[in-house]
LUMPA-491037 format. One record per residue (C-alpha): x, y, z. Coordinates in steps of 0.2 Angstrom, whole numbers, plus 2048, in hexadecimal, padded with zeros to 3 digits. Example, Ala and Ser with C-alpha at 12.3 -4.5 7.8 and 13.67 -1.06 7.14 Angstrom:
! LUMPA-491037
83E7EA827
8447FB824
This chain:
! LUMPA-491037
6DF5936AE
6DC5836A4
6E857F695
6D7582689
6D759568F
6EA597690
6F15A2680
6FD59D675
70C5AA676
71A5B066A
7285B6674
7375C066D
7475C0678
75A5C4677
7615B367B
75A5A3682
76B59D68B
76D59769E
78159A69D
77C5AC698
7855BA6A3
77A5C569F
7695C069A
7665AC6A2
7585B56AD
74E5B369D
74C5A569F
7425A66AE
7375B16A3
7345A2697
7315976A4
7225A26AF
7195A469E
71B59369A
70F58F6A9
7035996A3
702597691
6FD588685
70D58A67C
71B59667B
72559A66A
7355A2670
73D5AC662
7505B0668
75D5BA660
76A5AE667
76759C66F
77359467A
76E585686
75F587690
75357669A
74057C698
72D577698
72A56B68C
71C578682
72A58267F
73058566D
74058D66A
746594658
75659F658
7535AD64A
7665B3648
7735A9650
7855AC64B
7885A7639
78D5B362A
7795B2624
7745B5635
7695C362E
7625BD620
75E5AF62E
7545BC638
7485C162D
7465B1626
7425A7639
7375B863D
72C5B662F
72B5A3634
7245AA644
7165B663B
7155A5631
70F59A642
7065A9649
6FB5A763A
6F859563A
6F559664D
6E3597651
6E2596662
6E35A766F
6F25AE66D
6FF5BE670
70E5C466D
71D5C8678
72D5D2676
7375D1683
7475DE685
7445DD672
73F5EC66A
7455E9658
73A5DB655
72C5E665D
7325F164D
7325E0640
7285D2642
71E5DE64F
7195E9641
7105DB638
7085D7649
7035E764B
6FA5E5639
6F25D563D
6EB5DD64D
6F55D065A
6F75D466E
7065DA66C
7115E267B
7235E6680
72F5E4691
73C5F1690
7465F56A2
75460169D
7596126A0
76161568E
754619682
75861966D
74C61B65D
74960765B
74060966B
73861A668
72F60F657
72D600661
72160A66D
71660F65E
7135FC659
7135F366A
6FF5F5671
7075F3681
7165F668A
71E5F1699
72C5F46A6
7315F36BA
7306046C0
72B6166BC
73A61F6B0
74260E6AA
73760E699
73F61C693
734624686
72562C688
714621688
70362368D
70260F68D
71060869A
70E5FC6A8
71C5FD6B9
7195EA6BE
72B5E76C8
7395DE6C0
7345CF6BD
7405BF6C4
7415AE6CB
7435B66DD
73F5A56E5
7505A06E3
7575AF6EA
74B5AE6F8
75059B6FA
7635A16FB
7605AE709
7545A0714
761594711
77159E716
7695A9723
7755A4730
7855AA726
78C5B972D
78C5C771D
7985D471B
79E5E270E
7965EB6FD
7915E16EE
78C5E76DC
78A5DC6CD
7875E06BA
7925E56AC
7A05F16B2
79B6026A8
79C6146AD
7856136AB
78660A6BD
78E6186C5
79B60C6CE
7A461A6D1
7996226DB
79A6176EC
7AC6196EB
7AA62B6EA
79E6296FB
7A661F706
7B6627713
7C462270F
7CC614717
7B960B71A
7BD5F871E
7AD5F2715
7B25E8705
7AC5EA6F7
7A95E06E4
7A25E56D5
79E5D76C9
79B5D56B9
7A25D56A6
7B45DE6A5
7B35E5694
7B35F8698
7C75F769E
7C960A6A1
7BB60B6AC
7C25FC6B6
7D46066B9
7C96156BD
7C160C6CB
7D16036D1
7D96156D2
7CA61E6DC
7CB60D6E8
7DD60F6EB
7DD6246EE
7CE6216FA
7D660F701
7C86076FD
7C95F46FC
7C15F26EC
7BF5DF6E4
7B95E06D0
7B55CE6CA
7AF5C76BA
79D5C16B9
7995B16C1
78C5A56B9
77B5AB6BD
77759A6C4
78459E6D5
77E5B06D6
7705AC6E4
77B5A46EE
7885B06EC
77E5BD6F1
77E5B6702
78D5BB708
78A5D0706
7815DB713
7815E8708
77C5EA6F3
77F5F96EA
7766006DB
77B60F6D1
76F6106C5
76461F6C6
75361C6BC
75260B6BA
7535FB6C3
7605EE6C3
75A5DE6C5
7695D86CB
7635E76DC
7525DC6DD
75B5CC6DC
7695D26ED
7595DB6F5
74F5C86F2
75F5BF6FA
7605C870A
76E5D7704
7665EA709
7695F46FC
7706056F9
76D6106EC
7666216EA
75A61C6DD
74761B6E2
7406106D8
74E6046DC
74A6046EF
7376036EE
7395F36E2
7465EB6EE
73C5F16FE
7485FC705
73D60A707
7315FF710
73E5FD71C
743611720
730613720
73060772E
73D610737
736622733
74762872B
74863271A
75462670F
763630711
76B637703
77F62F703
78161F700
78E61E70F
78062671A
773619716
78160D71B
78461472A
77361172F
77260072E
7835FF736
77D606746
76E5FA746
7715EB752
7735D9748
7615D374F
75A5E1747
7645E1733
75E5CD734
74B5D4736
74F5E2727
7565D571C
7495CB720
73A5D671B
7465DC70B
7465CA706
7345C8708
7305D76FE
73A5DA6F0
7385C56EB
7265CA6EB
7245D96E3
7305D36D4
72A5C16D3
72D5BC6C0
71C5B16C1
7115C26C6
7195CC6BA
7165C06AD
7035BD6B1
6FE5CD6B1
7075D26A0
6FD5C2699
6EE5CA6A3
6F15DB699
6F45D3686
6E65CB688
6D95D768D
6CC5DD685
C-alpha cells in the first residue's frame, strides 16, 4: 500500500505504557497499524512510557489529576477537532474501549466516520450493549467472546506480536520443559481452581499462576485446595510483559480456565512452544490444539488431568513435533499484523 493510499486513523485505547502488567501488548497494536497507516492519533486513557513509529501521535485524555475528567472531554473533543481538520482517508478505532465508542464515537457516528470496535471478553455490561449501536463495525478473536448479540461481528484471532514468542520457543528449543503454568490476574473468572480440583493428589507436576495479587481470599483458597490435594502450587506476582516470552520457555504444559473467551496470554504459551490445556473450544482451535488431537484422531478429552496424561504417555521426539506445529499455528492464526490489516480492510470498505 503506498503512503498516498494509506488512511489516516484515530485510535482509542486504555493505556499506552510498556511497563504496563496488564495492557503493554497494546502497544504491538499501535505499532502493526502504524505500518499501514499514514498516521496514527492514539487517544489513551492513561500514558505511561512507550518507544514507537515516528507517525505516531500520542495524547493522554484522562491521566491522573483531580480534573482528570473535565480533561477527558476536553482532549476528546480535540480529537473530533483534528478528525475535522484531517482531509485525507480516515477511520476510526476503539480498541477494548467501548466508552469512547459511546462519547466521542456518537459524534463519529453523526459525521458518518468508519468507525469500529475490538472487544475480547467474557463479561458483558450496558456501556458495551450502547457501544454496539454506534460502532458500524465490531470486532473480537473468537465466536462467544463479544458478548452481546450482533448481526455485525468479526472472529479474527487475538491479535499479538506472536514473532516474539515464536523467536523464544526457536531460540530455547533445546531446554528441557517441565510442570503447569498460568498467567493473568489471580481472580475466581479464571477458574484457577478448577485444575486443582482435576489433578490426583499428590501429582509431582509443579505448578505457578501468575499474575496481579489483589483478590487475597482467593489466593488463600488456592493455597488451601493445593495443600488438601498435595499439590505443589507456586502463586507469583506478574512479571514484566517484556520477560514473559522467555519465561514461557521453561513450561510443558499452560493452563487456561476461561470458558468463552480467549486469553491471550493462552495464544502467547501456545506461540512459545507450551501445549495448552483447557476445556474451552475456542481456546484450543486459536492456539492449534485441536489441530493437533485432530492429527492424532482423539476427541479432546474432557479432564483437564486426562488431556495431560495424554501427552505424558507421548515419547519426547513426538511432544517436540506437537510443540512445534502448536507454535507454527497459533503465531499464525493470532498475528497482530493480519488482525490489524483486515480490520483496516473492513473500516474501509465500501
Amino acid at each position: 500500500m503506498s503512503d498516498k493510499s494509506k488512511p489516516v486513523l484515530f485510535l482509542f485505547n486504555l493505556e499506552t505504557d510498556s511497563n504496563s502488567e496488564v495492557l503493554a501488548a497494546g502497544l504491538d497494536w499501535v505499532r502493526a497499524f502504524a505500518q499501514q497507516c499514514s498516521r496514527v492519533y492514539v487517544f489513551s486513557t492513561h500514558v505511561g512510557v512507550y518507544e514507537l513509529p515516528k507517525n505516531v501521535i500520542i495524547k493522554e485524555l484522562s491521566g491522573k489529576s483531580i480534573f482528570r475528567k473535565i480533561r477527558w472531554f476536553f482532549n476528546n473533543f480535540w480529537a473530533i477537532y483534528v478528525y475535522l481538520k484531517t482531509r485525507e482517508t480516515k477511520v476510526v478505532f476503539h480498541h477494548m474501549s467501548q466508552y469512547t465508542v459511546i462519547f466521542p464515537g456518537i459524534i463519529f457516528k453523526f459525521l458518518s466516520a468508519k468507525q469500529g470496535l475490538w472487544y475480547a471478553h467474557a463479561k458483558s455490561n450496558l456501556s458495551l450493549i450502547i457501544a454496539e449501536k454506534i460502532s458500524k463495525y465490531n470486532f473480537t478473536s473468537a465466536p462467544g467472546a463479544f458478548p452481546v448479540n450482533s448481526d455485525n461481528v468479526f472472529f479474527l484471532g487475538q491479535g499479538i506480536e506472536t514473532s516474539k514468542f515464536r523467536s523464544a520457543f526457536i531460540n530455547n528449543i533445546e531446554l528441557k520443559r517441565t510442570g503447569i503454568f498460568s498467567l493473568g490476574r489471580i481472580n475466581a473468572v479464571k477458574n484457577l481452581e478448577n485444575l486443582l480440583l482435576d489433578l490426583p493428589n499428590s501429582c509431582d507436576l509443579e505448578i505457578e499462576f501468575m499474575g496481579r495479587l489483589d483478590d487475597t481470599k482467593y489466593i488463600d483458597t488456592l493455597y488451601s485446595q493445593a495443600a488438601k490435594r498435595k499439590l505443589k502450587l507456586v502463586i507469583s506476582n506478574a512479571l514484566e510483559y517484556k520477560k514473559i516470552p522467555e519465561y514461557l520457555t521453561k513450561w510443558k504444559y499452560y493452563y487456561c480456565g476461561t470458558y468463552i473467551a480467549v486469553d491471550k496470554a493462552a495464544v502467547e504459551a501456545a506461540s512459545s512452544g507450551c501445549i495448552v490445556i483447557s476445556l474451552n473450544t475456542n481456546v484450543l482451535n486459536l492456539t492449534g490444539m485441536a489441530e493437533v488431537y485432530e492429527f492424532y484422531d482423539r476427541k479432546i478429552p474432557q479432564s483437564l488431568f486426562d488431556q495431560i496424561l495424554f501427552f505424558e504417555e507421548l515419547p519426547e521426539k513426538e511432544i517436540a513435533i506437537i510443540q512445534e506445529k502448536i507454535s507454527k499455528a497459533s503465531s499464525a492464526l493470532n498475528d497482530v499484523n493480519r488482525t490489524t490489516e483486515k480490520i483496516l480492510d473492513s473500516l474501509m470498505a465500501k
